[in-house]
N, C-alpha and C positions, 0 to 999 in steps of 0.2 A: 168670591168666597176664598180662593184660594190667595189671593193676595191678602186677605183680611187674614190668612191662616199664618204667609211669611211672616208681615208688619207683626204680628205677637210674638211670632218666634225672633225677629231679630230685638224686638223692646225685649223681652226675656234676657239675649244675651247680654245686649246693652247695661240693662240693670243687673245685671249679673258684676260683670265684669264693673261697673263705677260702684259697688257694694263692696269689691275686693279693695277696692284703690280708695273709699269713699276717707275725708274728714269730715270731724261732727262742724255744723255750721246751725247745728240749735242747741237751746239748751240742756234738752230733754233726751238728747243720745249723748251714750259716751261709747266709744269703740276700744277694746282690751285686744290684745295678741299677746295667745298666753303659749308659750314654746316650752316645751316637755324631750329632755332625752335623759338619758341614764345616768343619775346621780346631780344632773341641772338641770334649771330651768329657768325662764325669763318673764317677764310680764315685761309689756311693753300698751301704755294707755294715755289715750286721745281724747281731748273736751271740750269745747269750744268755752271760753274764757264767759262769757255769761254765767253757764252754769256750774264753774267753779265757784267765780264770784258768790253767787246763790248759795251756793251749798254750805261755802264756807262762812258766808256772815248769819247764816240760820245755826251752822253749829259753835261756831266762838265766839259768837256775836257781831251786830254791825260793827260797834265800835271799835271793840278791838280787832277785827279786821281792816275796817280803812284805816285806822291809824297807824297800819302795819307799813314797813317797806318791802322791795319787793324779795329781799334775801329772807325776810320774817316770811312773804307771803306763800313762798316757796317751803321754804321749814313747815308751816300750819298746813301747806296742803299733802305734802310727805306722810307728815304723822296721821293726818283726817282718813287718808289711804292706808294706809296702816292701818288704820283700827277699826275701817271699813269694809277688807279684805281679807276671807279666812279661804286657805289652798289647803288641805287635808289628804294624806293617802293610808288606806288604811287606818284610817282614825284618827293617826299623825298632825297633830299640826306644824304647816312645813314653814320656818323660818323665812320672814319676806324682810329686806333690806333695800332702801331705798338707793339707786344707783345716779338719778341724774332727772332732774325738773328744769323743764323750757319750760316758764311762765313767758306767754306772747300777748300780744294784745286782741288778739281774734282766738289762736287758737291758744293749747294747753300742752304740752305729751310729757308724759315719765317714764322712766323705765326704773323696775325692779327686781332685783335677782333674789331666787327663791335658793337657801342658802344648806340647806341639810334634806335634798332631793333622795330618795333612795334610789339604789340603780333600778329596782323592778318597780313599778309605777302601775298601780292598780286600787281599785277600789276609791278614785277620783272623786273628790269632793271641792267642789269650787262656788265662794257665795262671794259678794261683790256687793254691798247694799250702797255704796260710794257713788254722789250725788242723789239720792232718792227724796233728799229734801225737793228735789225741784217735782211737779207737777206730773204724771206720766211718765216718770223715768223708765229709759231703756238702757240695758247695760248690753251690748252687740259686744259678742265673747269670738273670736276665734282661735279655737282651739288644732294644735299642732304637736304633733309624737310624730316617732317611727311608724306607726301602726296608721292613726286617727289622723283625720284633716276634719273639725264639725266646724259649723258655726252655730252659737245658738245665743236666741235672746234673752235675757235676763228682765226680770221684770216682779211689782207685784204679784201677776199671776203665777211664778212658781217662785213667791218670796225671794226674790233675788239669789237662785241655787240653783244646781246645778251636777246630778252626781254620775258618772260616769264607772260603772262595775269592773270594767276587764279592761285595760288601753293596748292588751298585746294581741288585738285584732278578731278576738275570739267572742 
């Protein structure tokens, strides 16, 4: 019994700890680290190249997706996130600007700077509906301020959003 009680607690930490470190290797997660401090802020997002793939020949079409190359594929997937991606504080919506797409062959990551951040950061509104074309999509958010460390999942179930009231700990 008491061994059956360690073996849980150390699988706990284990899946703890490769959840922090994890890449997507299905189609159906993407992983976001979205970094908050006063007046910035970053997105930084992981997908395993399937379901980009997916995502993006359901929203621009097959065709003009594979007949893309890969500096187009990279452009179509920027903007797809862009217009998939709304960051709100106080009702604000906070300017997203595309910084940098690794298009790989397994995996995917971008990163995005959120461009007119106020210094006081409240009333947190974060939706992400990006890849939801594909089957059971999970958007896995980790979220990061002075204040907050969350992780949470994004999904159908709570329409891919996300709102967070007060970020100054209270």
């Amino acid at each position: 019994m008491l061994y059956n009680a360690i073996y849980k607690a150390i699988a706990l930490l284990v899946f703890s700890f490769l959840s922090q470190t994890a890449y997507p290797h299905t189609s159906f997660i993407s992983f976001y680290k979205i970094t908050l401090s006063p007046g910035s802020g970053y997105i930084y997002g992981s997908f395993a190249r399937q379901g980009v793939d997916i995502a993006l020949q359901n929203y621009y079409g097959e065709s003009r997706y594979s007949k893309s190359n890969m500096e187009e594929k990279k452009k179509l997937l920027g903007l797809y996130l862009l217009k998939k991606m709304s960051i709100k504080v106080r009702g604000e919506n906070i300017a997203l600007n595309v910084n940098d797409v690794r298009l790989g062959s397994h995996e995917t990551n971008i990163s995005i700077n959120m461009l007119n951040m106020p210094k006081e950061i409240s009333d947190l509104e974060i939706k992400i509906t990006a890849m939801s074309e594909t089957r059971n999509q999970q958007n896995v958010v980790l979220l990061k301020s002075k204040y907050k460390k969350e992780k949470v999942i994004l999904s159908k179930k709570n329409n891919f959003k996300y709102k967070v009231l007060n970020d100054s700990g209270e």
